[in-house]
Backbone as a chain_set.jsonl record, in Angstrom:
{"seq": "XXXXXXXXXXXXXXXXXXXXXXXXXXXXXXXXXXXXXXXXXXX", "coords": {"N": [[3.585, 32.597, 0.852], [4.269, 30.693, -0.823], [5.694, 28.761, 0.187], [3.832, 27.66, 1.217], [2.409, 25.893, -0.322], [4.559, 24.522, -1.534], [4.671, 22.734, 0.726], [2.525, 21.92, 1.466], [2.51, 20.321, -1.493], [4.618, 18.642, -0.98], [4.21, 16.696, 1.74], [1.322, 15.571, 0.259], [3.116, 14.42, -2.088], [4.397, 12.256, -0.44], [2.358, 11.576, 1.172], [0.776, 9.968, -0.788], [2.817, 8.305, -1.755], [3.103, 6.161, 0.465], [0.567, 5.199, 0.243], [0.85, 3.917, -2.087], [2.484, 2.17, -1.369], [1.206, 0.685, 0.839], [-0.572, -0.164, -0.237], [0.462, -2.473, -2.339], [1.701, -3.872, -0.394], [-0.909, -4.914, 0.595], [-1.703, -6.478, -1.596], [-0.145, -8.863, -2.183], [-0.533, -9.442, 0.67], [-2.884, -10.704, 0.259], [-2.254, -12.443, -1.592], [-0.983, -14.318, -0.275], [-2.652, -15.25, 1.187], [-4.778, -16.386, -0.043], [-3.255, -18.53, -1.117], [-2.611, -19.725, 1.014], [-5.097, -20.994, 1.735], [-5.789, -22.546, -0.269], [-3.657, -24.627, 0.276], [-5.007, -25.409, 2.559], [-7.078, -26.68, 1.932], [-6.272, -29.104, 0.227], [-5.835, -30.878, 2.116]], "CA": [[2.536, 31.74, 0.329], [4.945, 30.233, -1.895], [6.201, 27.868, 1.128], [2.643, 26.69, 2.003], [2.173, 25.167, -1.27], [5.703, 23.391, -1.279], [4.744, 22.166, 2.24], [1.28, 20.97, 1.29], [2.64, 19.731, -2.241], [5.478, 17.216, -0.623], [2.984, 15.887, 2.236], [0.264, 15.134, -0.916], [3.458, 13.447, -2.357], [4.761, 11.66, 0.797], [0.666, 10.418, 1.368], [0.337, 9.035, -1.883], [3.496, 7.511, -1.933], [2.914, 5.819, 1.474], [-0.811, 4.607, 0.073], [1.061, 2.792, -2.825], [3.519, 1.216, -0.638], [0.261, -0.386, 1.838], [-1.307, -1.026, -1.552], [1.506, -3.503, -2.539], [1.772, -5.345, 0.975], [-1.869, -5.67, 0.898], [-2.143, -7.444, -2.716], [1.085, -9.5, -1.447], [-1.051, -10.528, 1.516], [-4.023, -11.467, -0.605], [-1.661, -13.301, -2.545], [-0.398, -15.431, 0.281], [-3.535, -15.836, 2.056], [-5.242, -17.336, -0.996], [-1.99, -19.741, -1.479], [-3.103, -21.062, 2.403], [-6.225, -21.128, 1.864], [-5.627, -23.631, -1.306], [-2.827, -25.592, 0.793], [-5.437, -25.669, 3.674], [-8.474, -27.44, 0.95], [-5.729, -30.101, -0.416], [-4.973, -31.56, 3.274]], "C": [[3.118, 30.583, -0.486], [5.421, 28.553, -0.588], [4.99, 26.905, 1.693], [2.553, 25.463, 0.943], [2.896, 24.172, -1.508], [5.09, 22.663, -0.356], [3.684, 21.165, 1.741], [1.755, 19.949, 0.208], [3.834, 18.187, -2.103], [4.532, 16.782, 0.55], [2.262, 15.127, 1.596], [1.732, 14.04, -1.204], [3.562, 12.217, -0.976], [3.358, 10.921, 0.797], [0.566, 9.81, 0.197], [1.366, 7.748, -2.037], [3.669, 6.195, -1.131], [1.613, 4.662, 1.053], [-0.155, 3.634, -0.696], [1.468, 1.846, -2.278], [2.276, 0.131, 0.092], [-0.681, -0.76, 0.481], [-1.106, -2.283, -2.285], [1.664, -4.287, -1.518], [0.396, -5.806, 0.89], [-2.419, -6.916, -0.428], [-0.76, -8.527, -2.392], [0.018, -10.304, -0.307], [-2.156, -11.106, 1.625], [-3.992, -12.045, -0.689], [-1.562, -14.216, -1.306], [-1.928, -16.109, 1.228], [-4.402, -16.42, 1.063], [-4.351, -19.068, -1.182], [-2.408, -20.581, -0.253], [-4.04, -21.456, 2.193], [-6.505, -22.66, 0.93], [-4.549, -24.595, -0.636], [-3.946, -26.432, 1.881], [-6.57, -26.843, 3.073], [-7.335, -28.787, 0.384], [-5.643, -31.066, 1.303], [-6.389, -32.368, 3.816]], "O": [[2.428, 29.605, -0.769], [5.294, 27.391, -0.974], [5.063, 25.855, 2.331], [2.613, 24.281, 1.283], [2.422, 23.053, -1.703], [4.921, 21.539, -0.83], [3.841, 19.95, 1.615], [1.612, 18.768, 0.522], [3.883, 17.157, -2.775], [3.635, 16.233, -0.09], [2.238, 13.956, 1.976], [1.664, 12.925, -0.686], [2.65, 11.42, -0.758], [3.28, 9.746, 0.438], [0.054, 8.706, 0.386], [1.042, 6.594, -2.315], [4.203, 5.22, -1.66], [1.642, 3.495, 1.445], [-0.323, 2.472, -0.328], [1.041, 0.711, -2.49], [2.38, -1.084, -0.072], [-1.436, -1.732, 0.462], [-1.983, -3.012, -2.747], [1.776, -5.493, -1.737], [0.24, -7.014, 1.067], [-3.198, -7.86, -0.297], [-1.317, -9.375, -3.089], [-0.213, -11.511, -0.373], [-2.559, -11.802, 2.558], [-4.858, -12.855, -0.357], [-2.36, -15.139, -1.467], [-2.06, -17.218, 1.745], [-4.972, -17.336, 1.656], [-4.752, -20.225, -1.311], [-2.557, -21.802, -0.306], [-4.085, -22.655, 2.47], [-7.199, -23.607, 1.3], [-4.626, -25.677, -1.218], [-3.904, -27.646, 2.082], [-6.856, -27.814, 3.774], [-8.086, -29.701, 0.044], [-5.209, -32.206, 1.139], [-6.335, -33.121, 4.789]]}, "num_chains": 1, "name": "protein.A"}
């Protein structure tokens, strides 16, 4: 029983750690698609 819990408890990490990571590209590609968006209004 002792092995399920490991198993489940690194997965849980592994998924969370995974969520932060697409959490960070997606405020990153917020960021840049605002920056066009303001290059695209000056032209």
């Amino acid at each position: 029983m002792t092995y399920l819990l490991m198993g489940y408890s690194v997965i849980f990490a592994l998924i969370a750690g995974y969520m932060m990571i697409l959490g960070k590209r997606q405020k990153q590609i917020e960021k840049e698609i605002k920056q066009l968006e303001e290059w695209n209004q000056e032209i």
